[in-house]
Backbone as CSV, one residue per row, in Angstrom:
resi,resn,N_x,N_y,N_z,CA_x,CA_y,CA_z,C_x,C_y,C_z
1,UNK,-6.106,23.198,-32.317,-6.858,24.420,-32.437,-7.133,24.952,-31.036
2,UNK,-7.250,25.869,-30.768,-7.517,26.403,-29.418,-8.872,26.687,-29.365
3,UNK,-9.171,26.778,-27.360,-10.627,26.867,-27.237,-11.592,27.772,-27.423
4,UNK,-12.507,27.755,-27.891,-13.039,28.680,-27.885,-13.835,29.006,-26.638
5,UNK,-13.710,30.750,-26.569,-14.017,31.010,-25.521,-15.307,32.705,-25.548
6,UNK,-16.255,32.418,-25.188,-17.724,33.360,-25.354,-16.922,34.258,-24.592
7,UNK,-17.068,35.625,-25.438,-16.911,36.863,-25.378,-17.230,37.605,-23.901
8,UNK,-18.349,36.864,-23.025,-18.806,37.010,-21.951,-17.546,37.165,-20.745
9,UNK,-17.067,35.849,-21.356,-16.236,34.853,-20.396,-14.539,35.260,-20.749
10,UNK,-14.219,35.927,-21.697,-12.917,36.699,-22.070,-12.460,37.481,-20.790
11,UNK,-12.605,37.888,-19.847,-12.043,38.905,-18.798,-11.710,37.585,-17.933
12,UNK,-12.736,36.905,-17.520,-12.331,35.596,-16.406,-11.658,35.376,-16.866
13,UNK,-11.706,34.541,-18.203,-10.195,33.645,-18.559,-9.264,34.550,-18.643
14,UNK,-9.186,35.164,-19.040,-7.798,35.970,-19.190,-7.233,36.563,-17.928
15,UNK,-8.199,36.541,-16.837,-7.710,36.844,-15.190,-7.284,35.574,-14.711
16,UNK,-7.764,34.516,-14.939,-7.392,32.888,-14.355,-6.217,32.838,-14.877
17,UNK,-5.757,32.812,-15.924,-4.410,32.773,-17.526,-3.740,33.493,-16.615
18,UNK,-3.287,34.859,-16.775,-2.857,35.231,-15.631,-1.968,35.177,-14.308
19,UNK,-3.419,34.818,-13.543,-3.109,34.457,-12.545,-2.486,33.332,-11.878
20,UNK,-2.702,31.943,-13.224,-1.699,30.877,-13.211,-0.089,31.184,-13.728
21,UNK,-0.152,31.972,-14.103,1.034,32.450,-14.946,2.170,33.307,-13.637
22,UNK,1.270,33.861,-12.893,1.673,34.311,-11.569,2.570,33.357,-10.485
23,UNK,1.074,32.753,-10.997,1.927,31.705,-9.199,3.264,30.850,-9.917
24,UNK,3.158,30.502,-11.197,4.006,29.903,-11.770,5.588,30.417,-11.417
25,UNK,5.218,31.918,-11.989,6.628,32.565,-11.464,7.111,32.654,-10.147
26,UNK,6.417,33.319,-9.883,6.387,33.353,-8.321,7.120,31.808,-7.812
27,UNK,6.465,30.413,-8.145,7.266,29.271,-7.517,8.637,29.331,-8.134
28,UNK,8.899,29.573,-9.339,10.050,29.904,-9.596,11.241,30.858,-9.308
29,UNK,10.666,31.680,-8.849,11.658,32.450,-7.967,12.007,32.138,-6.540
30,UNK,10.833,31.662,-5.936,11.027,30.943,-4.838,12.237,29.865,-4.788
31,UNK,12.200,28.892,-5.636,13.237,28.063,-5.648,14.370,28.718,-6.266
32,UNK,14.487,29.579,-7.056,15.485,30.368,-7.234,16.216,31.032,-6.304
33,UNK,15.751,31.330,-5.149,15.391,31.993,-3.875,16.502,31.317,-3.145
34,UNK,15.687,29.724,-2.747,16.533,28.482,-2.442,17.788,28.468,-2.385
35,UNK,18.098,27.935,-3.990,18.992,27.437,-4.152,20.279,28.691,-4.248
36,UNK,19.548,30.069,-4.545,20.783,30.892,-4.217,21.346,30.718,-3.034
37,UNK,20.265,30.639,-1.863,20.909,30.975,-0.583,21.608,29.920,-0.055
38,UNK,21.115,28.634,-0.284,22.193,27.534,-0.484,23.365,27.798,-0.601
39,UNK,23.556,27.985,-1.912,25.034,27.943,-2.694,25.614,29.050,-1.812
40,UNK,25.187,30.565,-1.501,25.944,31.098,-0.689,25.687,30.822,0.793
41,UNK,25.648,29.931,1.123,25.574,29.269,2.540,27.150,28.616,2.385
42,UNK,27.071,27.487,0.900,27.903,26.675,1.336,29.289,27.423,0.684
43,UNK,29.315,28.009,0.126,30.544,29.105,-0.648,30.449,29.869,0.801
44,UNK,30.152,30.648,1.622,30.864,31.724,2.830,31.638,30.835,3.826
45,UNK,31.001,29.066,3.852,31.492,28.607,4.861,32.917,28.044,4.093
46,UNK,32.937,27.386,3.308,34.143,27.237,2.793,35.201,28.393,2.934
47,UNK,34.642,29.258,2.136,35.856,30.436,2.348,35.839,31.108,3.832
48,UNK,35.425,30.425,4.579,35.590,31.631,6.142,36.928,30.693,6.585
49,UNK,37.368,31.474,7.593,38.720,31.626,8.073,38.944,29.898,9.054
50,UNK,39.553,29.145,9.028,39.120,28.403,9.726,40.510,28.316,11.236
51,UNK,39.803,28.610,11.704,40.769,28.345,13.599,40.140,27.140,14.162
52,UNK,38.889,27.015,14.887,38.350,26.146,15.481,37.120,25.522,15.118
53,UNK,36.353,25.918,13.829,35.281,26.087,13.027,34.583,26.662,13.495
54,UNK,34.179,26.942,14.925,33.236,27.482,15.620,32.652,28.867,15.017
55,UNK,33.332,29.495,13.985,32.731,30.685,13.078,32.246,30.177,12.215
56,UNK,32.420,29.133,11.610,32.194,28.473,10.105,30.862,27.992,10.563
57,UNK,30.962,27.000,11.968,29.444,26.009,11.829,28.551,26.936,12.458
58,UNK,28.558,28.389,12.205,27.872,29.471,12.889,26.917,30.224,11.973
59,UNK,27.609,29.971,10.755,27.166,30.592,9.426,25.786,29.919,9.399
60,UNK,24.926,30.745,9.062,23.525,30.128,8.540,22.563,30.928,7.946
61,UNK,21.424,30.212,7.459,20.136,30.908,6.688,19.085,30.657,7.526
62,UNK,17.808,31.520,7.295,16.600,30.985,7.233,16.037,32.031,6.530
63,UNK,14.376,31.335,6.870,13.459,31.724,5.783,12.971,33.040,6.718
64,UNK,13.002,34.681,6.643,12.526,35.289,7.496,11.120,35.390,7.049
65,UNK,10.269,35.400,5.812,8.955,35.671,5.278,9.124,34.838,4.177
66,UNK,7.823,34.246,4.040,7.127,33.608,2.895,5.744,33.579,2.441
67,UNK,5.094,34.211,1.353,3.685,34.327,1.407,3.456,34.013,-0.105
68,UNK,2.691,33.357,-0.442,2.260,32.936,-2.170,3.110,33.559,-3.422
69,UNK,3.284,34.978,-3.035,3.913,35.498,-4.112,5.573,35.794,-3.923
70,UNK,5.964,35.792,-2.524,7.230,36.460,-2.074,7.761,35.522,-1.287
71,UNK,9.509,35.144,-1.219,9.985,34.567,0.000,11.119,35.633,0.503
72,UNK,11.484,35.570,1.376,12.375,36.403,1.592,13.524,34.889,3.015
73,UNK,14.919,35.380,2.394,16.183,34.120,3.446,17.139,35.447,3.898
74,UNK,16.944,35.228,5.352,18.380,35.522,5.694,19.638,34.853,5.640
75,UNK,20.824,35.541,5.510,22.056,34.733,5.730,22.527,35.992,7.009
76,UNK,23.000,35.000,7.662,23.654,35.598,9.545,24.009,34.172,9.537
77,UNK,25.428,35.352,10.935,25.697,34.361,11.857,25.585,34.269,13.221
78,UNK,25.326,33.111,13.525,24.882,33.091,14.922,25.376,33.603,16.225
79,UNK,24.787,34.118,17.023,25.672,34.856,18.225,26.648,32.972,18.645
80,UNK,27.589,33.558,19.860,27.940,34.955,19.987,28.735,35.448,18.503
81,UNK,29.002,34.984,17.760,30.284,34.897,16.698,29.830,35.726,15.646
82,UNK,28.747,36.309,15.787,28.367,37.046,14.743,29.238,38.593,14.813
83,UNK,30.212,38.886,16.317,30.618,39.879,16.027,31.734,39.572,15.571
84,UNK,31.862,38.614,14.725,33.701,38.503,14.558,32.980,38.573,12.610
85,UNK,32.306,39.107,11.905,31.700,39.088,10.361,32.710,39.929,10.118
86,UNK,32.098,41.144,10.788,33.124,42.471,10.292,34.739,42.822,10.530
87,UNK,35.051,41.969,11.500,36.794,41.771,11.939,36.994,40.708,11.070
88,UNK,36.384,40.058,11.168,37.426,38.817,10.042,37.055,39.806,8.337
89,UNK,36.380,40.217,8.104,35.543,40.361,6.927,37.264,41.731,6.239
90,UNK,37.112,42.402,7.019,37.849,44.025,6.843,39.018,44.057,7.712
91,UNK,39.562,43.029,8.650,40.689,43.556,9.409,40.295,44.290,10.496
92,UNK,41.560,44.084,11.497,41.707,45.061,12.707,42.218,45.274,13.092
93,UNK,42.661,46.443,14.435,44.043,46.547,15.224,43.766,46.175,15.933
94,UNK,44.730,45.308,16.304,45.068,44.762,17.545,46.014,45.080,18.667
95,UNK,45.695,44.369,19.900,46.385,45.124,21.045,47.381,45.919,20.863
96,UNK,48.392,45.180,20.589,49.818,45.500,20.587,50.154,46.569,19.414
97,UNK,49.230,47.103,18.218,49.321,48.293,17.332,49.614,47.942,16.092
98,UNK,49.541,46.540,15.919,49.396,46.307,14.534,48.245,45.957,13.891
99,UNK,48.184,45.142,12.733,47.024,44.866,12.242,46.599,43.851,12.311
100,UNK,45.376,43.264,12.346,45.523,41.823,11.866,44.594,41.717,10.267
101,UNK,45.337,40.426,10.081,45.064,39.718,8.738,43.317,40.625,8.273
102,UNK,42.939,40.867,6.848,41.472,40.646,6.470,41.095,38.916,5.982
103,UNK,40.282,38.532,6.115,39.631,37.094,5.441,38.603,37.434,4.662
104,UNK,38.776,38.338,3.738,37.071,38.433,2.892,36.628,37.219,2.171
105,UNK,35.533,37.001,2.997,34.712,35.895,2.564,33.178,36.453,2.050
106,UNK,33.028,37.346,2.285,31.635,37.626,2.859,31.602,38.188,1.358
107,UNK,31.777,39.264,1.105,31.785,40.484,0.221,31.637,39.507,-1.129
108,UNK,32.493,38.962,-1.732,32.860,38.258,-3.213,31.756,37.300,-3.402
109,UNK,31.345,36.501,-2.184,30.030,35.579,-2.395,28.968,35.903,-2.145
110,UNK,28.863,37.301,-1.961,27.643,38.274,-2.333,27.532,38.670,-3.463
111,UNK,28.418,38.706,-3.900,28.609,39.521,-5.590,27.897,38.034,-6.418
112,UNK,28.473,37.060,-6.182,28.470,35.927,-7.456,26.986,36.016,-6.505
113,UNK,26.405,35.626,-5.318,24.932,35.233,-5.433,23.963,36.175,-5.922
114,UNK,24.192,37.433,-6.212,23.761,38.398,-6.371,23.515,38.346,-8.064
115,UNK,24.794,38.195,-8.437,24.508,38.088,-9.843,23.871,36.585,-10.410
116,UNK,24.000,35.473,-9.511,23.383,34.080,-10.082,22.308,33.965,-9.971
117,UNK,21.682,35.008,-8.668,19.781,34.887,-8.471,19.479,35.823,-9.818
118,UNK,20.232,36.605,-10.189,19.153,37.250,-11.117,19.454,36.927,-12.819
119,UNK,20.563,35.812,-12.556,20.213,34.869,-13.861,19.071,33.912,-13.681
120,UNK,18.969,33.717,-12.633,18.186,32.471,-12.166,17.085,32.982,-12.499
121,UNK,16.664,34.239,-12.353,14.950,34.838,-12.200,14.901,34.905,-13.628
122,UNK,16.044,36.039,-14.348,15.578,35.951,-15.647,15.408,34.900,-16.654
123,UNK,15.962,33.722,-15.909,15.571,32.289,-16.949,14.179,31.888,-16.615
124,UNK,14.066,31.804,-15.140,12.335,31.691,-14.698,11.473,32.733,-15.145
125,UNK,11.903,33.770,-15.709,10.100,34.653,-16.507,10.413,34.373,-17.765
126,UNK,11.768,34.191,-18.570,12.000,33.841,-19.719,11.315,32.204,-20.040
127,UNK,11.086,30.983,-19.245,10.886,30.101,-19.632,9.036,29.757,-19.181
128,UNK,8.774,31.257,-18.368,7.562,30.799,-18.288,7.107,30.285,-16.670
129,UNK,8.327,30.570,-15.777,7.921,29.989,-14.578,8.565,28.087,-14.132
130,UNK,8.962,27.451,-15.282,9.680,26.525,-15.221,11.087,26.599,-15.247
């Protein structure tokens, strides 16, 4: 049977209810958060171009903001190699007037993390935050 609760006290509880119900999600997206940026951590480095790895072990995340309700991850790569994203990513000309190769890595494992965080979220408000 459920508790009973004085008519007084109906606005608190139902602001506490709530507000647990909040943070609940909220941790759940957070780790949703996670483990997306994970998986496209370790999916860009696999698919990047490999010469000397020195682009690959360049690839990385962090956490730029995190506050009770919000996290926010970058994915970059680290100087100096961060200007080679968009040449390896799209192609280029090179000296001599031809082209060189594209390596899209970047683009396709944006798409799948893009679409897996927001399965991920809608299973976390669908299950309640678990």
């Amino acid at each position: 049977m459920a508790n009973a609760i004085d008519i007084g006290d109906f606005a608190k509880t139902l602001a506490a209810e709530l507000n647990k119900y909040t943070e609940d999600i909220a941790e759940g997206v957070k780790q949703a958060t996670d483990e997306t940026a994970q998986e496209l951590l370790k999916n860009t480095k696999a698919d990047a171009p490999v010469r000397k790895r020195r682009y690959q072990k360049a690839i990385s995340i962090k956490t730029v903001f995190e506050n009770d309700l919000e996290k926010r991850v970058r994915w970059y790569v680290k100087a100096p190699h961060y200007r080679l994203s968009h040449l390896l990513e799209k192609g280029h000309a090179t000296r001599n007037g031809g082209r060189a190769a594209a390596y899209p890595h970047i683009a396709k494992n944006e798409e799948t993390a893009k679409t897996k965080f927001v399965e991920r979220v809608e299973r976390v408000v669908k299950n309640g935050g678990k």
